[in-house]
N, CA and C atoms as an extended XYZ file, in Angstrom:
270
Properties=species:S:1:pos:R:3:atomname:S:1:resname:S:1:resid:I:1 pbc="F F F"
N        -1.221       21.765      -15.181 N   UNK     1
C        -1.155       21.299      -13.807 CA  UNK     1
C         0.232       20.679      -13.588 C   UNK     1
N         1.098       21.236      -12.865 N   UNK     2
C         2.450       20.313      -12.226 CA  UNK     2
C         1.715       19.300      -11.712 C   UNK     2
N         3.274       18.789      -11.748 N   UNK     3
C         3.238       17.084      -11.437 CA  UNK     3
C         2.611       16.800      -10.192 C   UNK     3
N         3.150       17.462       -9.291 N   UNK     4
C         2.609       17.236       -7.864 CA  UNK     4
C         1.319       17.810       -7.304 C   UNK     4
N         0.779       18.671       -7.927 N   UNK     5
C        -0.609       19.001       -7.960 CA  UNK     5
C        -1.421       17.535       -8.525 C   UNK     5
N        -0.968       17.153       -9.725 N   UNK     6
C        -1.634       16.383      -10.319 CA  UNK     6
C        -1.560       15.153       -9.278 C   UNK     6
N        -0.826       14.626       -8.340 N   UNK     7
C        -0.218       13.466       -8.321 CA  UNK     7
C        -1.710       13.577       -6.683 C   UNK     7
N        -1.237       14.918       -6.353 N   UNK     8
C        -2.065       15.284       -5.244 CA  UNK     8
C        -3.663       14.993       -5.554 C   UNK     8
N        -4.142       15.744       -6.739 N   UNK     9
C        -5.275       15.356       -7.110 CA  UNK     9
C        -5.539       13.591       -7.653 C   UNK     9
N        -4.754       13.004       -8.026 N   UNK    10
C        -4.423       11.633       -8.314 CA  UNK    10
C        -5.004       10.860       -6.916 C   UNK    10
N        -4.657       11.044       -5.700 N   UNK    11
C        -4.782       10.363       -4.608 CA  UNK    11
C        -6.010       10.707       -3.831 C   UNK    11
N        -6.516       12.407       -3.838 N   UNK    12
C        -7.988       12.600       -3.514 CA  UNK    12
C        -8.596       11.921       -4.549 C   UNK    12
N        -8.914       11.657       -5.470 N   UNK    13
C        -9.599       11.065       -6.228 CA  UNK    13
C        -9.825        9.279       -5.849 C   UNK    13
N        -8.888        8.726       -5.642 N   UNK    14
C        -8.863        7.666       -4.963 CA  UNK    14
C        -9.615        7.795       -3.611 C   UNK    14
N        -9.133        8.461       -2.853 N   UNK    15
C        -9.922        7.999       -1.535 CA  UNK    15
C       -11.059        9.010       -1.381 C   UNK    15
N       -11.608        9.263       -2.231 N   UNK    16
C       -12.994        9.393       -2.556 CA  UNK    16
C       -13.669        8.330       -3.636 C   UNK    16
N       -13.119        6.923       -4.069 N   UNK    17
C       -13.809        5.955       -4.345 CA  UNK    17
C       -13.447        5.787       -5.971 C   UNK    17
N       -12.466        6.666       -6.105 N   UNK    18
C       -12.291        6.354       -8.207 CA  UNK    18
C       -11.453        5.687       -8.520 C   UNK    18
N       -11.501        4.980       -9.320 N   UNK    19
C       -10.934        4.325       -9.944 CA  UNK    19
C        -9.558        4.687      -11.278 C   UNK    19
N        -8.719        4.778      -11.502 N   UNK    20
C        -7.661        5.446      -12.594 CA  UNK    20
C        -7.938        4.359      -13.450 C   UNK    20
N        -8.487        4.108      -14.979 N   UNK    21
C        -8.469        3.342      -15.329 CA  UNK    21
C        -7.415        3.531      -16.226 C   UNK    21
N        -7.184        4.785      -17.357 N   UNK    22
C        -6.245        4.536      -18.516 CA  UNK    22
C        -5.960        6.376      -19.014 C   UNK    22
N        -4.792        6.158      -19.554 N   UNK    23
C        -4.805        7.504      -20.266 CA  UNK    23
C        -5.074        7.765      -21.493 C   UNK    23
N        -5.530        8.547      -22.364 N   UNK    24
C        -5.485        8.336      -23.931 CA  UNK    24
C        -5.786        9.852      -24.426 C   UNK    24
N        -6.255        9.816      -25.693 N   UNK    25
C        -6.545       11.090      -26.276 CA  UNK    25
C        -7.819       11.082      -26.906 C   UNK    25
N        -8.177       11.854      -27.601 N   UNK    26
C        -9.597       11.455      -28.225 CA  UNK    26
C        -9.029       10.833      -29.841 C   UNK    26
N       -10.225       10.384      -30.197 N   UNK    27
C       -11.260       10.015      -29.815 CA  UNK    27
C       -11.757        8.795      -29.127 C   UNK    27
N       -10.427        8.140      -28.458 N   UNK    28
C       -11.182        7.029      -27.884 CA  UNK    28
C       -11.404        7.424      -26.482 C   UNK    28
N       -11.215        8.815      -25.914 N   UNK    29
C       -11.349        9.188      -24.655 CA  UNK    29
C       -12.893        9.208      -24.463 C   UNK    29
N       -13.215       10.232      -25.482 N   UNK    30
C       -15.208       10.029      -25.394 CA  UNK    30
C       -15.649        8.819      -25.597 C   UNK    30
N       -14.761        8.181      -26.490 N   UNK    31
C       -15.810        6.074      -26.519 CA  UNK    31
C       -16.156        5.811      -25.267 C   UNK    31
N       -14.411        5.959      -24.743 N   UNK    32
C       -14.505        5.057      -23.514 CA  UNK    32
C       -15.289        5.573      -22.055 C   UNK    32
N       -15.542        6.932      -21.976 N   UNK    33
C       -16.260        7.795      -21.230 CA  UNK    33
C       -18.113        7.218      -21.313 C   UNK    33
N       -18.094        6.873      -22.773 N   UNK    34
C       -19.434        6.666      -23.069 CA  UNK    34
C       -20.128        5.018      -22.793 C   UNK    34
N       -18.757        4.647      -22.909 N   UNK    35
C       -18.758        3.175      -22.516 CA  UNK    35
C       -18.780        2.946      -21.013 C   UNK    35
N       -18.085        3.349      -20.228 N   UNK    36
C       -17.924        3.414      -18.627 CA  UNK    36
C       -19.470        3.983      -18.420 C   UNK    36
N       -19.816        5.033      -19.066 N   UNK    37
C       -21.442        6.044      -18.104 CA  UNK    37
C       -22.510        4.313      -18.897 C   UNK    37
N       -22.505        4.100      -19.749 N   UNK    38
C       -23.325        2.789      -20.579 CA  UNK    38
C       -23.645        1.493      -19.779 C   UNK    38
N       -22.621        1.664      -18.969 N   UNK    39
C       -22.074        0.018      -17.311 CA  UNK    39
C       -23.257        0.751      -15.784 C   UNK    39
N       -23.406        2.127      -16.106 N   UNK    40
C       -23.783        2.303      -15.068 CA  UNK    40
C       -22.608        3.244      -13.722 C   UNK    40
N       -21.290        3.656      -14.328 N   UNK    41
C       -20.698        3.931      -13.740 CA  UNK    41
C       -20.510        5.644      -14.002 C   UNK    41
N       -19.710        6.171      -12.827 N   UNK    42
C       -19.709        7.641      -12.978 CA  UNK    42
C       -18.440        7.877      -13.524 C   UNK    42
N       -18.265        9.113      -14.751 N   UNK    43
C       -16.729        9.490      -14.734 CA  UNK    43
C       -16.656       10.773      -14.772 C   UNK    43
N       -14.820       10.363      -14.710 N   UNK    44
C       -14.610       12.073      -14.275 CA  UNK    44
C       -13.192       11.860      -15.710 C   UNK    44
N       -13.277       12.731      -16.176 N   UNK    45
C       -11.715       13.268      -16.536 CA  UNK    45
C       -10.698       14.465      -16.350 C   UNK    45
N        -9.843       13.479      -15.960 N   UNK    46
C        -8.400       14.337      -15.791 CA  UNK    46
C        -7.843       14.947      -16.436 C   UNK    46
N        -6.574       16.014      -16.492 N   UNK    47
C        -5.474       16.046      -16.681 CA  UNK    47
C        -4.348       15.030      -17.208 C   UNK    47
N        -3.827       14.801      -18.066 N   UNK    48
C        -3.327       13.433      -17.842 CA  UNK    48
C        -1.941       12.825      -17.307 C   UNK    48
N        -1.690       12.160      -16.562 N   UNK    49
C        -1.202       11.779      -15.391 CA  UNK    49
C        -0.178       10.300      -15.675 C   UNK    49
N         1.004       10.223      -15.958 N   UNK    50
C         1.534        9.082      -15.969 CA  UNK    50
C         1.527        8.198      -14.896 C   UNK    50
N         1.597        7.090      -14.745 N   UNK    51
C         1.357        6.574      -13.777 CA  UNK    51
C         3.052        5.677      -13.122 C   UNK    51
N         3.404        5.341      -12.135 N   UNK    52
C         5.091        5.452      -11.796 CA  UNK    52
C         5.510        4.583      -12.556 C   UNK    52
N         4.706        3.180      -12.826 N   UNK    53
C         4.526        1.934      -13.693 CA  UNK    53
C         4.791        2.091      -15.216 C   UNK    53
N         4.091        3.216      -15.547 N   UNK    54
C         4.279        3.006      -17.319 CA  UNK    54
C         5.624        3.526      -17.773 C   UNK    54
N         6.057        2.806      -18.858 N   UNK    55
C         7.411        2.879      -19.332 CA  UNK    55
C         7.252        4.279      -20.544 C   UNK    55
N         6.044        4.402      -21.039 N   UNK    56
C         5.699        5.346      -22.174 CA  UNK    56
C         5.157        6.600      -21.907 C   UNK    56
N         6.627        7.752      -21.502 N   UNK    57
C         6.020        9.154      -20.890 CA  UNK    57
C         5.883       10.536      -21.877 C   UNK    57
N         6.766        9.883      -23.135 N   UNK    58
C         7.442       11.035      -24.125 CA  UNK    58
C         5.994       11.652      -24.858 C   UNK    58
N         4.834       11.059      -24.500 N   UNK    59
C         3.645       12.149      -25.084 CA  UNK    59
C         3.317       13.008      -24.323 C   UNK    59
N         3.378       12.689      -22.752 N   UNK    60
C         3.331       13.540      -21.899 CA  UNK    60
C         4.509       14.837      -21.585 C   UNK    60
N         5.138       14.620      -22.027 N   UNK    61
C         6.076       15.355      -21.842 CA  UNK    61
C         6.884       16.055      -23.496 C   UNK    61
N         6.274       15.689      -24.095 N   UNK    62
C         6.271       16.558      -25.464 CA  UNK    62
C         5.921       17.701      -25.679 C   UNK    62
N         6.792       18.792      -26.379 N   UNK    63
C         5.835       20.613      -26.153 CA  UNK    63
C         4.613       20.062      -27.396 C   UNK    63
N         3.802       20.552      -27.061 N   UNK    64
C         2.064       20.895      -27.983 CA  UNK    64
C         1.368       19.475      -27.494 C   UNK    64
N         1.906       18.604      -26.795 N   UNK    65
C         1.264       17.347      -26.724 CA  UNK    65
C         0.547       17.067      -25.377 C   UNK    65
N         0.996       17.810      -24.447 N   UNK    66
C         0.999       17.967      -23.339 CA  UNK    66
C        -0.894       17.866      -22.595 C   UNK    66
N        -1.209       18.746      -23.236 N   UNK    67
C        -2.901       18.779      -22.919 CA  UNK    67
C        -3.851       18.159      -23.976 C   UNK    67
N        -3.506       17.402      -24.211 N   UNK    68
C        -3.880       16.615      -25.830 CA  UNK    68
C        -4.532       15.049      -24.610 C   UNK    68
N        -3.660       14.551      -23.780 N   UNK    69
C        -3.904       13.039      -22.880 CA  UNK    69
C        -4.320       13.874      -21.623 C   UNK    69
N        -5.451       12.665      -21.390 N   UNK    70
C        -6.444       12.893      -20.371 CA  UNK    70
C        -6.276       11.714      -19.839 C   UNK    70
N        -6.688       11.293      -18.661 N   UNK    71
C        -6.310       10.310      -17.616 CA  UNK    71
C        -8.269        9.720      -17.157 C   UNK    71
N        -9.155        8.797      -17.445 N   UNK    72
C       -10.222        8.465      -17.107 CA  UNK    72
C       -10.057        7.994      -16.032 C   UNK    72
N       -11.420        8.355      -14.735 N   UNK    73
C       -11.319        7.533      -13.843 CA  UNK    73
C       -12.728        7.510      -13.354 C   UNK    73
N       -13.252        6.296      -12.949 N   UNK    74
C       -14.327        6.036      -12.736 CA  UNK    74
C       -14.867        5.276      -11.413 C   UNK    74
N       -16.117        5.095      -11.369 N   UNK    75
C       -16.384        5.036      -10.001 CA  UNK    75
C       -18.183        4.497       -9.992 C   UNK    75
N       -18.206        3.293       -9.188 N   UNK    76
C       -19.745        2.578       -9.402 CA  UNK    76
C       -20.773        4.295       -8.990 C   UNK    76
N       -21.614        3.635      -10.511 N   UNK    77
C       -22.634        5.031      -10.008 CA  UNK    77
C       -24.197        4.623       -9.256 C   UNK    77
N       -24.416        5.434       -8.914 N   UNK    78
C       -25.577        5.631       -7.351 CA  UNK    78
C       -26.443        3.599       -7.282 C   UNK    78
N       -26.763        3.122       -6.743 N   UNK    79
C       -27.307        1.864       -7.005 CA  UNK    79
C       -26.523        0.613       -6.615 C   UNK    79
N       -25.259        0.969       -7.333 N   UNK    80
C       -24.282       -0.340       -8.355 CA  UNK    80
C       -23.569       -1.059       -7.132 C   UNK    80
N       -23.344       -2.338       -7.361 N   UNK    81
C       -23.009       -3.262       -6.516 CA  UNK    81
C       -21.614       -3.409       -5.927 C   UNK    81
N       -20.863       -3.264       -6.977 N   UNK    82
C       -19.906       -3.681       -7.107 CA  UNK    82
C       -18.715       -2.138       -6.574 C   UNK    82
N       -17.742       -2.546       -5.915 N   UNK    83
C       -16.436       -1.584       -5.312 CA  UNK    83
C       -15.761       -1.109       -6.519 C   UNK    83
N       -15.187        0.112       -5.550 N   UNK    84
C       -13.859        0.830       -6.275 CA  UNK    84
C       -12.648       -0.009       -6.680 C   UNK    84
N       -12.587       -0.965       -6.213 N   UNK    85
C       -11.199       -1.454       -6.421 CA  UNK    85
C       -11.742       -2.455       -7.427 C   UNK    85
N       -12.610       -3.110       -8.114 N   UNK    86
C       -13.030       -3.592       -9.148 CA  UNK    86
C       -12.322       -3.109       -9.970 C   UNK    86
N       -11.896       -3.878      -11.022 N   UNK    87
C       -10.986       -3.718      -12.548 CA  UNK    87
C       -11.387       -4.339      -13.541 C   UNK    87
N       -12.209       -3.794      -14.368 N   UNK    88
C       -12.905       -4.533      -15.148 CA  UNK    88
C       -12.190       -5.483      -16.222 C   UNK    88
N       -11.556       -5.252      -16.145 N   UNK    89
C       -10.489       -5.494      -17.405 CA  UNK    89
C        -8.717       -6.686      -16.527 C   UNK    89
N        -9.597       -7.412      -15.319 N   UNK    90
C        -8.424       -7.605      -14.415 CA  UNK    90
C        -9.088       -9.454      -14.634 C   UNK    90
């Protein structure tokens, strides 16, 4: 996915209610997938997506490394009280 596809899908995802929480690789991508659905929340994974903020891009942009980081983003699931803009970790 180019950048600007991604960046495009980056912002529908937002204003449909998700949250970007972090990028990583496995295996802490499934922990943390399993940990977020465990709260009660929905996820989705990305593509993975630097964000304009982070100083650390050279995995993303490494040849063979490239589709290796996935980008989590999550979103209160059916019930749950609490908003999108919640940060659990804030």
């Amino acid at each position: 996915m180019d950048k600007e596809t991604a960046r495009q899908r980056h912002e529908d995802l937002l204003h449909d209610g998700w949250v970007r929480r972090f990028s990583a690789e496995e295996p802490r991508l499934s922990e943390m997938k399993e940990f977020y659905e465990s709260l009660g929340m929905e996820v989705t994974i990305e593509p993975g997506m630097v964000g304009e903020d982070e100083e650390c891009k050279s995995c993303f942009e490494a040849e063979g490394f490239e589709d290796r980081y996935k980008t989590i983003y999550t979103r209160q699931g059916q019930g749950g009280q609490s908003g999108p803009e919640e940060d659990l970790f804030e």
